[in-house]
C-alpha positions as CSV (number, residue, x, y, z in Angstrom):
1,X,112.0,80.0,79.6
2,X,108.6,79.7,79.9
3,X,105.6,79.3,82.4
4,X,102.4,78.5,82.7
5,X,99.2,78.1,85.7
6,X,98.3,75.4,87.2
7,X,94.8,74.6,88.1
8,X,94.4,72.1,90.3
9,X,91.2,70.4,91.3
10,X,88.8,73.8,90.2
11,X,90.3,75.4,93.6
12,X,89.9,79.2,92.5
13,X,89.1,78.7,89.2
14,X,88.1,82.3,88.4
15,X,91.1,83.6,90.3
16,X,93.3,81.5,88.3
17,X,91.7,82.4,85.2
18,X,92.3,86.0,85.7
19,X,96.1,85.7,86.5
20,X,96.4,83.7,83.5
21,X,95.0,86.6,81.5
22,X,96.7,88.9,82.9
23,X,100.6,87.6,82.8
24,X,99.3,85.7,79.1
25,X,100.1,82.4,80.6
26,X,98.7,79.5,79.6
27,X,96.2,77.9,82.1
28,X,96.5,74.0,82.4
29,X,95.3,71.3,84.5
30,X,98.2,68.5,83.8
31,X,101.0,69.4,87.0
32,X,103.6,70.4,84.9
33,X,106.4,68.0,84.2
34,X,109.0,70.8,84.0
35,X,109.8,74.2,83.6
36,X,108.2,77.2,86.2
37,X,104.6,77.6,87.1
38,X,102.1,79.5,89.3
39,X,99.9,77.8,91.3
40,X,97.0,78.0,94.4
41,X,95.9,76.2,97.6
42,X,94.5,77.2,101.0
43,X,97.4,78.6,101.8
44,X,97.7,81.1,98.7
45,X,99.2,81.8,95.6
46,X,102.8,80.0,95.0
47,X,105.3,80.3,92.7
48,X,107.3,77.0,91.3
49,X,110.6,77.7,90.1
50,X,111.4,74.2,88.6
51,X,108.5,71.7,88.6
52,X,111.2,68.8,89.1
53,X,112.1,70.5,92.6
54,X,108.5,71.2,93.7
55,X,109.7,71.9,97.6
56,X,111.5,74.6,95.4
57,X,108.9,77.7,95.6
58,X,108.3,81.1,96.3
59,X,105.5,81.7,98.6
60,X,104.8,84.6,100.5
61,X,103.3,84.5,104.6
62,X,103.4,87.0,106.9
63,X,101.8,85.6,109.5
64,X,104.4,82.8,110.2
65,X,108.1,81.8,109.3
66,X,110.3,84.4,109.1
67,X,108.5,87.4,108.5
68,X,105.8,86.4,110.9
69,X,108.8,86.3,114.1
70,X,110.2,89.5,112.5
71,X,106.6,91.0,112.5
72,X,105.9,90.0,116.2
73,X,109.4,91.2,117.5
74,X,109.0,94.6,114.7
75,X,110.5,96.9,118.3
76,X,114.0,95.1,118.4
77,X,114.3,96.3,114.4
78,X,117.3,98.8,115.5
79,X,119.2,98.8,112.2
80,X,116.2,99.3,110.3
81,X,114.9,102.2,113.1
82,X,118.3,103.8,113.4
83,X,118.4,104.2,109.7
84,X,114.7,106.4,109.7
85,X,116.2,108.6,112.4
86,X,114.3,109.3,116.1
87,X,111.0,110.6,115.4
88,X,107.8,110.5,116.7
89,X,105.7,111.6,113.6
90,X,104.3,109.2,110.9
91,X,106.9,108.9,107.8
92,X,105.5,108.1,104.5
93,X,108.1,105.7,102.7
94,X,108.7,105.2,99.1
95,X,109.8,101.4,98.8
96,X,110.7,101.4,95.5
97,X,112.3,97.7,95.2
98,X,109.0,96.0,97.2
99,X,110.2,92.7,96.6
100,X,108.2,90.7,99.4
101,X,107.7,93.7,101.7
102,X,110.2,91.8,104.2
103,X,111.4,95.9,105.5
104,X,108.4,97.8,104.3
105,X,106.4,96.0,106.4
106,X,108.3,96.1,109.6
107,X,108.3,99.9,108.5
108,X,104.4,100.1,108.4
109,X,104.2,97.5,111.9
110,X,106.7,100.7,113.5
111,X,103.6,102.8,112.4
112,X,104.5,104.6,109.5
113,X,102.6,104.6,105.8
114,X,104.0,102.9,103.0
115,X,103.9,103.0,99.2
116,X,105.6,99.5,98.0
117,X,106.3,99.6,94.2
118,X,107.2,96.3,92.3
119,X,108.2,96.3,88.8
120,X,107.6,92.2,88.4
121,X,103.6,91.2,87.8
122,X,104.3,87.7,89.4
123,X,106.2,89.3,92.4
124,X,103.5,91.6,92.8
125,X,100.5,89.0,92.5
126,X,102.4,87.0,95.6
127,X,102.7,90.1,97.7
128,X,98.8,91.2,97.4
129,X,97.9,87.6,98.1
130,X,99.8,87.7,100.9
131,X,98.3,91.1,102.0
132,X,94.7,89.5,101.6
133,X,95.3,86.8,103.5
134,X,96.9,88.6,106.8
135,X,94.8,92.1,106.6
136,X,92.5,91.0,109.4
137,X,95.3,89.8,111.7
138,X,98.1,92.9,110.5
139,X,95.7,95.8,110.5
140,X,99.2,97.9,109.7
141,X,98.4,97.0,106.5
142,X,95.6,99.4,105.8
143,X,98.6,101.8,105.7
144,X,100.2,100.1,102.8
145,X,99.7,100.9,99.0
146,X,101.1,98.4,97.0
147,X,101.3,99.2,93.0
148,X,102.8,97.6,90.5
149,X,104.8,99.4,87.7
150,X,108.0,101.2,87.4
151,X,109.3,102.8,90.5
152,X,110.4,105.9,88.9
153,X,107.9,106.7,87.4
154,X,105.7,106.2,89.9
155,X,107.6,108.0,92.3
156,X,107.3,110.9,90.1
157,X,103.3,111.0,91.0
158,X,103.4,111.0,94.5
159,X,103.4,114.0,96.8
160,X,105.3,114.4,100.2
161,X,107.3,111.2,100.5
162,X,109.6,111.4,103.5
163,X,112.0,108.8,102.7
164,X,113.2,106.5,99.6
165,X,114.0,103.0,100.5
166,X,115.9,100.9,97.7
167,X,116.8,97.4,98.5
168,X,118.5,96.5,95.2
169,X,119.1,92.4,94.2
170,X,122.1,91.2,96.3
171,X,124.6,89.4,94.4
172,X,124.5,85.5,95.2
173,X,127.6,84.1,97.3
174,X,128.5,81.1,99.1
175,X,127.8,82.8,102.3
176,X,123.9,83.8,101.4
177,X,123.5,80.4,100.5
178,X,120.3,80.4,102.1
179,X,118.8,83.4,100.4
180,X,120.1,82.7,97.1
181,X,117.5,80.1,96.4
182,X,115.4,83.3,96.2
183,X,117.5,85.3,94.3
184,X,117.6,82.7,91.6
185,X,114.0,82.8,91.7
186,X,113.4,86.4,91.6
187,X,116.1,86.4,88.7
188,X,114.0,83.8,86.9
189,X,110.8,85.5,87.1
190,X,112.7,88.7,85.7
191,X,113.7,87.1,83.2
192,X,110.1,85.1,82.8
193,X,109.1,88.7,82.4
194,X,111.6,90.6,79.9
195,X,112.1,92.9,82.9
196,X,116.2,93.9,82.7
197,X,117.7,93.9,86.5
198,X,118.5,97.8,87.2
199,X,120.1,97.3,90.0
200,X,122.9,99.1,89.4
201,X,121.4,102.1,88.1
202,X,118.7,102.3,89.7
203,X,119.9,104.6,92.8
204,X,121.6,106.5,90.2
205,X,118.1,107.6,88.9
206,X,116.4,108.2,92.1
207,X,119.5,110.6,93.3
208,X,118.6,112.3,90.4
209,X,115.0,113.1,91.2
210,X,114.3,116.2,94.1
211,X,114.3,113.9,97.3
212,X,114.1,114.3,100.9
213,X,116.0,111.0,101.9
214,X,117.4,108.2,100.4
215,X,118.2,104.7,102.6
216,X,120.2,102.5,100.2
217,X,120.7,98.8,101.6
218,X,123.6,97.3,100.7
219,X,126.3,94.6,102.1
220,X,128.5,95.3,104.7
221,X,131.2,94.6,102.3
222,X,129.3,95.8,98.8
223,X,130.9,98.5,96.9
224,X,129.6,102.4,97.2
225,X,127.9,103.0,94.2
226,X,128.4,106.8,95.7
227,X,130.9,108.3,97.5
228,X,129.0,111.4,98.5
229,X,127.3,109.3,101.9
230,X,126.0,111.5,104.4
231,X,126.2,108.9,107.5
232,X,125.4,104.7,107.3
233,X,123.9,102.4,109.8
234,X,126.0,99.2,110.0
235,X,125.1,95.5,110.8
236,X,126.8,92.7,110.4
237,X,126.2,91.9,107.1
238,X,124.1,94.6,105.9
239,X,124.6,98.3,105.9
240,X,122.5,101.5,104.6
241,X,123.8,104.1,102.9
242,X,121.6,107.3,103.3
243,X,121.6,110.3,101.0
244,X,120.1,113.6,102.7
């Protein structure tokens, strides 16, 4: 599988150029006639799973869609609230599966500080685009620090994290239809990547580690990976397993 930038029409040339360099993609300026590719507009950086399904892509906005009504309504979060406890001091969260931010940032709009780790460049790259483009409308996300790298380790190097928040790849089904379009995605760009999907190891590894809290997310109906659960918050599809 293989991928490759597209430049279209000069629009951030330089930008481009540097991505390109730093994945060791090759930049073109033909749209690609198959295959996956990276690409930017006005409205940011995009990924392209399959350039025959072009509609098909991976773009990150927080300021509308999904995230942006999640953002604005950030008070009526109770799962994710519930599962952080009834505090009134600032936590400082681990996220060490950033993915697209979609909790972290409800975590940093509830006024807490963030450190978002993502193991995936491309992943990565979308997120801090996405960051760029909605800092002067979410000032929140002064609070975040978003790294790239492996989670672990990088855990390792902080000091006085509150909370670990692991939001391992769900497994795609008929009934996340919707959201298994991304999963594929995210799979593919794994893969693009040579990164191996931990997910079931992952927690292991962290519950080895000295820790203060873990929140695990899982599905309602997903399998413990460990029995020895001090309490979970339940949804209706999701729950969280959380390790004291």
């Amino acid at each position: 599988m293989t991928c490759v930038i597209y430049l279209e029409d000069s629009y951030k040339e330089e930008e481009l150029k540097l991505i390109a360099q730093d994945l060791n993609f090759e930049l073109v300026q033909e749209y690609p006639q198959e295959g996956s590719f990276i690409s930017i507009n006005e409205a940011g950086l995009y990924f392209i799973d399959n350039a025959k399904i072009p509609l098909d892509n991976l773009h990150i906005d927080f300021l509308s869609g999904s995230m942006g009504w999640r953002i604005k309504r950030s008070e009526h979060e109770t799962l994710l609230k519930k599962t952080l406890g009834k505090t009134k001091d600032t936590l400082t969260i681990f996220d060490g599966t950033a993915g697209f931010l979609s909790d972290a940032i409800i975590f940093l709009s509830l006024g807490h500080k963030v450190i978002a780790c993502e193991q995936s460049k491309i992943l990565y790259l979308l997120v801090k685009d996405a960051c760029n483009r909605a800092i002067e409308e979410l000032p929140f996300l002064s609070n975040l620090t978003l790294l790239h790298g492996n989670s672990l380790e990088v855990y390792k190097e902080q000091m006085d994290i509150d909370v670990i928040y692991l939001d391992p790849l769900y497994p795609i089904t008929k009934k996340h239809i919707l959201r298994a379009g991304n999963i594929s995605a995210i799979k593919n760009i794994l893969e693009l990547e040579n990164i191996m999907d931990m997910a079931d190891t992952l927690f292991t590894e962290f519950k080895e580690l000295n820790y203060k809290k873990i929140i695990l997310k899982r599905p309602i109906k997903g399998e413990k990976i460990c029995s020895n659960i001090n309490y979970q918050i339940k949804g209706k599809s999701t729950r969280f397993d959380i390790y004291i």
